[in-house]
N, C-alpha and C positions, 0 to 999 in steps of 0.2 A: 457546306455553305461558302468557305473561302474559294472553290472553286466554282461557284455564279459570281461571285462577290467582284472578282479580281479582272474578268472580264468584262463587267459593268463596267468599273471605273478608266479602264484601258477605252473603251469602248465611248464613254462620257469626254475623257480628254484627248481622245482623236477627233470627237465632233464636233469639241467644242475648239483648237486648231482651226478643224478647215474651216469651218462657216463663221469663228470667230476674230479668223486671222487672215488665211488666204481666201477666204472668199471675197470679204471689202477690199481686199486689199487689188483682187483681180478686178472687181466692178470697178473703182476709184480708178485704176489704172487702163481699161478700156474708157471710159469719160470721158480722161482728161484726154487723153489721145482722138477719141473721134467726136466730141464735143464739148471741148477748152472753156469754150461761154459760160455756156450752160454749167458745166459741171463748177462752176465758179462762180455761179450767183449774175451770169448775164447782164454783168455790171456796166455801166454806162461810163468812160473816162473821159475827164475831161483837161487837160493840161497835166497831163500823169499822173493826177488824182480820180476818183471813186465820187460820182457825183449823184448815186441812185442807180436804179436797177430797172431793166424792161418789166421787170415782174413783179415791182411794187410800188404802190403811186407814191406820190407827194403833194404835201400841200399846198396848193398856190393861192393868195388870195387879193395878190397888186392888180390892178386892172392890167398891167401892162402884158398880165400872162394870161395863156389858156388856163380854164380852170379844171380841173378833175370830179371824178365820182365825189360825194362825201362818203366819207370811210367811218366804221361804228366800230373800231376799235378803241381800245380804252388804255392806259389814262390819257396817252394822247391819238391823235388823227396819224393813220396809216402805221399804227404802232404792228409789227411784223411777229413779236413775240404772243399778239394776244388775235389773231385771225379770226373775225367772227362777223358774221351779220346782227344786227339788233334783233330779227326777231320779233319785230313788232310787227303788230295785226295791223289792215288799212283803217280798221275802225280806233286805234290807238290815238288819243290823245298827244301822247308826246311824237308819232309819228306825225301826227297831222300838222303838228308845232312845228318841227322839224323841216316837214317840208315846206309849208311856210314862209318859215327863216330864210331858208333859202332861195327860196322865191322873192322873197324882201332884199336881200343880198345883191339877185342878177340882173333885179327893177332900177336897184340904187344905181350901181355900178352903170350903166345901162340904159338911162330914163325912155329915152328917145326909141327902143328898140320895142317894136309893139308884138313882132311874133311869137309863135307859142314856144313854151321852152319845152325841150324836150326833156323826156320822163329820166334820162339818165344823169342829167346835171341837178336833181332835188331827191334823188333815191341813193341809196346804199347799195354796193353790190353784196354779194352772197357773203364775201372773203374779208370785207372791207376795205381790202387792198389794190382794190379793181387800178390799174396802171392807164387805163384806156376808156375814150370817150366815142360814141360814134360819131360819126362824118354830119351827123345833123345838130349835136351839143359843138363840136366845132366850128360850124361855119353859124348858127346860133352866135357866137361871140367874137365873130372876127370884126366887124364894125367895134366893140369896145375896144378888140388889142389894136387896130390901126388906129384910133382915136388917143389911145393912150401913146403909142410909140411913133405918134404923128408919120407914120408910114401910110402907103397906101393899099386902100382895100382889098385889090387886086392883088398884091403883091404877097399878101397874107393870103387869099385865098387859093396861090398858085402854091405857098406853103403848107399850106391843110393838104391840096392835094399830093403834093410827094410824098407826106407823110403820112397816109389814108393806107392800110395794110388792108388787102384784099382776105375775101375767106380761107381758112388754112386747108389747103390744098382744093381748096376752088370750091368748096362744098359744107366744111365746119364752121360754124360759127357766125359771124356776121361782121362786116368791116369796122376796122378800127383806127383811130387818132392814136398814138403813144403820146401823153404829155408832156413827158418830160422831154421827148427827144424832140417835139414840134417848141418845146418851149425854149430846149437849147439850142435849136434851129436859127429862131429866133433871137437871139442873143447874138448870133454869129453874123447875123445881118446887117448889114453897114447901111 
């Protein structure tokens, strides 16, 4: 028996070595090297601080900003440790409320604007942490951000468009606003 025994355990702490030592350690070390970003949380800086991430939203809710998906993470909005969609059926009550609310939110904010809002600024994404708006919840709200930053319409709408990302690699997905980076765009505008 000591002689299956002894090769087990040789055999146990070789594999557990590679794959639990130089294996991350060679992934980690490929990453950083051919994608620094990414392998780093694709963090957005801003004056050599960490102001938010491409890859997870944040909450806006001053008129003066684009607004984001609503997020159905819990305890609070865009919470990154608790990734989750709600879950809720369309026949749900609390969805219905939910959307609602936020339909009451972009009326307020907004009185004067009569078009239809789009489905992505009163829903939840999958993640909760959806970082991005389409090009139609965008331009949906540039009349409130020019109103608010008494800037002009146009000026914000030539903003959407620079920061409108096309489908990933011409074919995935469907175009996208980043909020946070149209929103610190934004900020940067004189």
């Amino acid at each position: 028996m000591l002689a299956q025994l002894r090769p087990a355990i040789v055999s146990y702490l070789l594999l557990t070595v590679i794959t639990g030592l130089f294996y991350p350690l060679a992934v980690t070390a490929v990453a950083q090297v051919a994608f620094p970003a990414q392998a780093n949380g694709s963090l957005i800086m801003k004056d050599g601080k960490a102001v938010g991430s491409t890859l997870i939203g944040q909450p806006f809710d001053d008129p003066k900003y684009f607004w984001g998906r609503l997020s159905a993470t819990a305890p609070f909005p865009y919470n990154a440790r608790a990734s989750s969609g709600s879950n809720l059926g369309p026949t749900n009550q609390a969805l219905i409320d939910e959307v609602q609310a936020r339909i009451d939110a972009l009326r307020a904010a907004d009185p004067t604007n009569t078009a239809g809002i789009p489905v992505d600024l009163v829903t939840s994404s999958g993640s909760g942490l959806d970082p991005n708006i389409s090009p139609a919840a965008a331009a949906y709200q540039v009349n409130r951000v020019a109103n608010a930053r008494g800037m002009d319409v146009t000026k914000i709408r030539i903003l959407v468009t620079q920061y409108t990302q096309d489908r990933q690699f011409g074919i995935l997905g469907e175009p996208r606003v980043n909020v946070l980076e149209l929103n610190l765009a934004l900020d940067a505008t004189k």
